[in-house]
N, C-alpha and C positions, 0 to 999 in steps of 0.2 A: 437426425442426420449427422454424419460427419461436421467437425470444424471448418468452417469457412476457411478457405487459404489465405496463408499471410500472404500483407503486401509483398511481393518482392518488386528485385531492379526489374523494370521494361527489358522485355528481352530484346536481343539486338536484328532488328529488321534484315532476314537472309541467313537467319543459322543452320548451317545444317540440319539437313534431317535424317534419319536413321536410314541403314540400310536394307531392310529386308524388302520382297519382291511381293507387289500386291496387285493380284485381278479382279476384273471385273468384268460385265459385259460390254463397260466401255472402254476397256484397253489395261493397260498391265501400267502398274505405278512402282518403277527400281526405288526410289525415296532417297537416290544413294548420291551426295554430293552438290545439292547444288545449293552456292554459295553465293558470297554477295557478288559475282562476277558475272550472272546469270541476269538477263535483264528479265524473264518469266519465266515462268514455269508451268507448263500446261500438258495434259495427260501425256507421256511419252509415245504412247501409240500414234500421237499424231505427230508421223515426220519429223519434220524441220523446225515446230516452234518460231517462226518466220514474222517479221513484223508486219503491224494490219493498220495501214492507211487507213482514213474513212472512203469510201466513192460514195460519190455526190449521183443520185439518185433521181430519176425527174417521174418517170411513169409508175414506177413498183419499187419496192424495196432492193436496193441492193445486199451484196454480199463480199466481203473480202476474206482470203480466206489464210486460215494459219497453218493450211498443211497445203503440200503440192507431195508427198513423198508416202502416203500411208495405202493409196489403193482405191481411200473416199473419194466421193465426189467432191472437186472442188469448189466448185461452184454449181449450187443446187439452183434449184429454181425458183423465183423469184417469189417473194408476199406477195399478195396484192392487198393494196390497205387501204381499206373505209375510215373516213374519219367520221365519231358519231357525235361528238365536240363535247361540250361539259358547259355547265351552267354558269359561268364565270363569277363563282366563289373561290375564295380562298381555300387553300388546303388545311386543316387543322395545325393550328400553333402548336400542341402539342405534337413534339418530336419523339415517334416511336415508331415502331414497328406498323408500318400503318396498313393495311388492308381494309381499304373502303369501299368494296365495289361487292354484291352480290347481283346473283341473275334469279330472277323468280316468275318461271314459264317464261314467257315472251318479254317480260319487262328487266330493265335495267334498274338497282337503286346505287346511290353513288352519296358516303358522307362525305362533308367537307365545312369548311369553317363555321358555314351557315346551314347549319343542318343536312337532309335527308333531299336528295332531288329525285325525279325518276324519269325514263324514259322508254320508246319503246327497241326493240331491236333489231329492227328494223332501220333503213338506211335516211327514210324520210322522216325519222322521229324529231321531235323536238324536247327539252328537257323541262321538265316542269316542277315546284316545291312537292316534296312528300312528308311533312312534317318539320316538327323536332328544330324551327328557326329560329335562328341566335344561339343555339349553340353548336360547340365545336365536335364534330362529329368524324371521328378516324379510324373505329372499326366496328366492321358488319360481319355478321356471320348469320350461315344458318343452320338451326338445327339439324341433327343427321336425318330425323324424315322432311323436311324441309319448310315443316307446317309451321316454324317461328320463323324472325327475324330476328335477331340478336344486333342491336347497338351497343356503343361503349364510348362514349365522351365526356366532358365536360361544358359547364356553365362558365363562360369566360368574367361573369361577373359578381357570380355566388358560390364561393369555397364550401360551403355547404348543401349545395342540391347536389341530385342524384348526378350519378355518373353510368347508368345502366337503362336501358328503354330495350322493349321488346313488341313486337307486332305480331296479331294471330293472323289480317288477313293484305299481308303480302308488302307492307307498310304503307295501306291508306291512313292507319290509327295507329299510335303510339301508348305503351303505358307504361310510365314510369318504376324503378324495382321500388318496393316498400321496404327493402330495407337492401342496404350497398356496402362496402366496406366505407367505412369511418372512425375516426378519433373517440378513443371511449371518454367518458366522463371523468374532470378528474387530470388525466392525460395533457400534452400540451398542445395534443392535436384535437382537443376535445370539439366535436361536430362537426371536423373538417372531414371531408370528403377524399378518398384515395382513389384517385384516378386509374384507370384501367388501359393499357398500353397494348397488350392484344387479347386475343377474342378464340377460343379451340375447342370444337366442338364432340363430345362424342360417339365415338363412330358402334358404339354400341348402347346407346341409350339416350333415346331422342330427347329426354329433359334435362339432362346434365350438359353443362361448356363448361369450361376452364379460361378462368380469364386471366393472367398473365397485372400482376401491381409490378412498381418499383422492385426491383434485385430479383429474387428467388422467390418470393412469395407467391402464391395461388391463391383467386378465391374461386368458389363452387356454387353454383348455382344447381340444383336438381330439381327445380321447379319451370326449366323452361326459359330462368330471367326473370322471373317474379321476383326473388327472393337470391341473396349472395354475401355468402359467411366467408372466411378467411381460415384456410386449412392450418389442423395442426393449431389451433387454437393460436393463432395469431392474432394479436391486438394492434397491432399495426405494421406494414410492411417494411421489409428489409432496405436499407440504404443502399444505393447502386442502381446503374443503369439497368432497365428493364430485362428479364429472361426471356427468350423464346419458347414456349410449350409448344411440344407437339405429342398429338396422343395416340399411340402402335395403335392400327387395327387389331391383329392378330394375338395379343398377350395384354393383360391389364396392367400394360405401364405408362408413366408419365415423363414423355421425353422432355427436358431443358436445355439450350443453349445460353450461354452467357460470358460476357466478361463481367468478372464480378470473385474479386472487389478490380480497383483500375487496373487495367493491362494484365488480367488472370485469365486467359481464356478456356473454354472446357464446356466439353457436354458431359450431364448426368441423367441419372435415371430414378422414377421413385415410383412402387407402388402401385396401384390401384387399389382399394379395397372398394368391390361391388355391395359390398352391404354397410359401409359409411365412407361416404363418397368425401368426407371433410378429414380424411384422415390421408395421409400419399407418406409410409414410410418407408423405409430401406433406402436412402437414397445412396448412390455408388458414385462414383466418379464414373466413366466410360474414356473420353478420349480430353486428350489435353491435358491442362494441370493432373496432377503434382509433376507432370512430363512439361519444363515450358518453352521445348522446341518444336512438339506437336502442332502448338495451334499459336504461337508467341502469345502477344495482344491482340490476336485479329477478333475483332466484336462479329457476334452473331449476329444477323439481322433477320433470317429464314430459315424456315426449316417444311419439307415437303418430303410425301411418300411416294411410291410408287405401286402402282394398283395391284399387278399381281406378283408383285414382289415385297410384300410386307417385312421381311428380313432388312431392309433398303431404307434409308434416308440419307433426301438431301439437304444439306447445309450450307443455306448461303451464308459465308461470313466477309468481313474486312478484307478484299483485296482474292476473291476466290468462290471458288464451289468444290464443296468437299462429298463424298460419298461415303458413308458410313457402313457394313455392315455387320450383322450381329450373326456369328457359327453356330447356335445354339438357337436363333430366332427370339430366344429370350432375353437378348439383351442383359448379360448376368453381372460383365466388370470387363476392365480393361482386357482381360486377354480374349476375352469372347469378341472383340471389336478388332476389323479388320477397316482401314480405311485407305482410301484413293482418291487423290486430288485430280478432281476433272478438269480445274483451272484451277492454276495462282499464280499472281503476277506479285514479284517485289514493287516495296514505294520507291525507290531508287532507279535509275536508270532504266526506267518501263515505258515502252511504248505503248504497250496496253493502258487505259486507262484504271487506276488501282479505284475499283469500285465498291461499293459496299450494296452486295448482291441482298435485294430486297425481296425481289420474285422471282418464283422457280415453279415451272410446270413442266410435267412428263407428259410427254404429248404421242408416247405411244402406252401400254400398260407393262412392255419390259423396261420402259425408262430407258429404251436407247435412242429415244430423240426428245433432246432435253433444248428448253427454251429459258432464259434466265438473265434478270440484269437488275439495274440500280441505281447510284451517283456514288460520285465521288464525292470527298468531305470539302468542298467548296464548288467553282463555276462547273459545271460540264461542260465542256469543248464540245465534245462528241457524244454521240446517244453511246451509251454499257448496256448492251442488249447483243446477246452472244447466242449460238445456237449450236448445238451436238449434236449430227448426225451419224450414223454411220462410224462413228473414229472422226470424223471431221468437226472442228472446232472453227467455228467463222465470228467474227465482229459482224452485225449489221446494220445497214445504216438506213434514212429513211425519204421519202418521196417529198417531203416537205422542210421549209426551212423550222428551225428548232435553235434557241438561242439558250437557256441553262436545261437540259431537260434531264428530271431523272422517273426515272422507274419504277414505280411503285407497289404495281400489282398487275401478274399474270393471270388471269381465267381459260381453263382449257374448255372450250365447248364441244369440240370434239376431235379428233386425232390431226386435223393439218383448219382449225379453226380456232381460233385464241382472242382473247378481249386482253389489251393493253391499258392499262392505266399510265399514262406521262402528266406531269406536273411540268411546267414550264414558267418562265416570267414575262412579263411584257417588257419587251427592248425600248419601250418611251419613254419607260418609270427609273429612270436615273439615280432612284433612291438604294442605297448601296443595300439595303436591309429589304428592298423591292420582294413583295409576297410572289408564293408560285400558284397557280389555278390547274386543278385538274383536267385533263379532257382525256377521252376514251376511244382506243382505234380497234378496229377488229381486224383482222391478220387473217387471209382464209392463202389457201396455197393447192 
């Protein structure tokens, strides 16, 4: 693959960006001027761009909204929100890209610091251990026919155990991988364990995931999760904040988001080969660097498709949500990539909260009701949980009191039905380092 990008200077927060005129079906992106003057910047189809109070919510989720001027609805109609609570563990210490939550039939599983919990989906469930206790458990996935479970954590007390576990039925039972990425012999990581940051399933071959190490690295599993090699003959992962994979349905390539090396931000693309699945070469740049007004430093945190728009992804990054897509469907190189910001807020004089968008669901299959949010890199004041309808871009707020809460994970269950994952802290724990615990709402409307 191409050379890694040199470090450069952090690019300066609010550069211009280029001017050419870009559509989509969620509105049209001019790209043309807007400067550190700008307090956000969010799809131009929408009006006014107008600043978005919280309202305080007592019955159903409120809405405020950022457009009065595009023809949307301003104000839609309300969530209604079940709360189905969470087992009151800690969230994984490891800080990554976390996606904890899968659904299997009627059951809920949920990692989190202290393993695997489960529950039913129902509104009278209660949550109960599903394995895998004492360790830290931050992502779940499942295979494309849905007959595994895929985990991916760590042993907070042995640098050397497995960092992979899989389940055939539904995660009553757990089995450990027999062999995970680790420190070869010899090496100075020799036996230590490389942890797994997230979790990508293939959407054309039920025993391959793609699990996401440290920087740009991949490992492969095509056994299921039995078994997981490190592509490209990597003996141990790349330094840097973890990559985001996501894997096209439609063409054998392997999408990445990342900043990487600090403050380089940029998506690429690499590969497939369907007859050795350890190998992902031709990697391109697509959007961002060697351009560093594209995307400045904003870290990736997400990345989602859109069902019958396979051409489509979206990217949540640093302070936004970006739409990517590809004129060729192949995702070929920079010019084949068209993109539109569906939100972005500067760190500077924003009213919006500058969020670092962690979940994103399309919650129709053209992707034009898009549901997405996060935290900010310290307290949350306010819930980062934003909704796209129509050309309308709203902040939404919630029926219950919430004192740091951030966003961790969207599940769409079906077009106006959604599973929320929030992390939150206890307001008693005065301890400035105070842990966040998960719990889980369902959204129907």
């Amino acid at each position: 693959m191409p050379d890694r990008p040199p470090i450069p200077e952090p690019p300066h927060r609010g550069c211009c960006l280029g001017g050419r005129t870009n559509t989509s079906p969620l509105g049209t992106n001019t790209g043309a001027g807007y400067g550190p003057g700008d307090r956000s910047m969010i799809n131009p189809s929408i009006g006014n761009r107008l600043a978005c109070p919280i309202v305080a919510a007592m019955l159903a989720m409120g809405a405020c909204s950022l457009d009065r001027g595009n023809g949307g609805n301003a104000d839609p109609a309300p969530w209604e929100w079940t709360e189905l609570g969470g087992p009151d563990a800690e969230v994984s210490s490891l800080a990554g890209n976390q996606e904890p939550l899968v659904v299997v039939g009627t059951q809920l599983l949920l990692g989190t610091g202290d393993g695997v919990w489960r529950r039913s989906l129902s509104a009278n469930g209660t949550w109960e251990r599903a394995g895998l206790s004492g360790l830290a458990i931050h992502a779940l996935t499942l295979t494309h026919d849905g007959d595994r479970v895929v985990a991916a954590g760590l042993d907070p007390v042995d640098v050397k155990a497995p960092t992979a576990w899989h389940s055939t039925d539904n995660g009553a039972t757990w089995i450990a991988a027999s062999a995970w990425p680790r420190g070869e012999a010899g090496s100075p990581f020799e036996g230590d364990s490389f942890p797994f940051y997230t979790l990508e399933p293939d959407p054309t071959d039920n025993d391959v995931v793609y699990g996401g190490l440290s920087g740009d690295t991949v490992a492969v599993t095509v056994d299921g999760g039995a078994t997981w090699i490190m592509s490209d003959g990597a003996a141990e992962p790349a330094f840097g904040d973890a990559c985001v994979p996501y894997r096209s349905v439609a063409v054998p390539v392997l999408l990445q988001g990342c900043e990487l090396p600090l403050d380089t931000a940029w998506v690429g693309a690499r590969r497939v080969v369907e007859q050795d699945r350890f190998t992902l070469p031709d990697f391109r740049f697509l959007y961002g660097y060697p351009n560093l007004e594209e995307l400045e430093n904003r870290r990736i945190n997400a990345m989602a498709g859109v069902t019958a728009r396979p051409d489509r992804v979206l990217v949540g990054v640093e302070g936004g949500l970006l739409e990517l897509t590809t004129g060729s469907g192949n995702w070929i190189d920079r010019d084949d990539i068209t993109a539109n910001w569906i939100m972005r807020v500067e760190q500077s004089d924003s009213t919006l909260p500058y969020a670092y968008i962690r979940g994103i669901a399309a919650l129709d299959d053209e992707g034009q009701h898009l549901l997405f949010g996060g935290t900010v890199n310290g307290v949350n004041e306010s819930l980062s949980l934003f909704e796209m309808e129509d050309g309308n871009l709203v902040q939404l707020s919630a029926p219950l009191t919430l004192h740091d809460p951030r966003v961790e994970q969207i599940w769409r269950l079906e077009d106006r039905d959604v599973l929320l994952v929030i992390s939150d802290t206890d307001p008693a724990d005065m301890n400035p380092d105070r842990p966040h615990r998960a719990k889980v709402y369902r959204l129907q409307r």
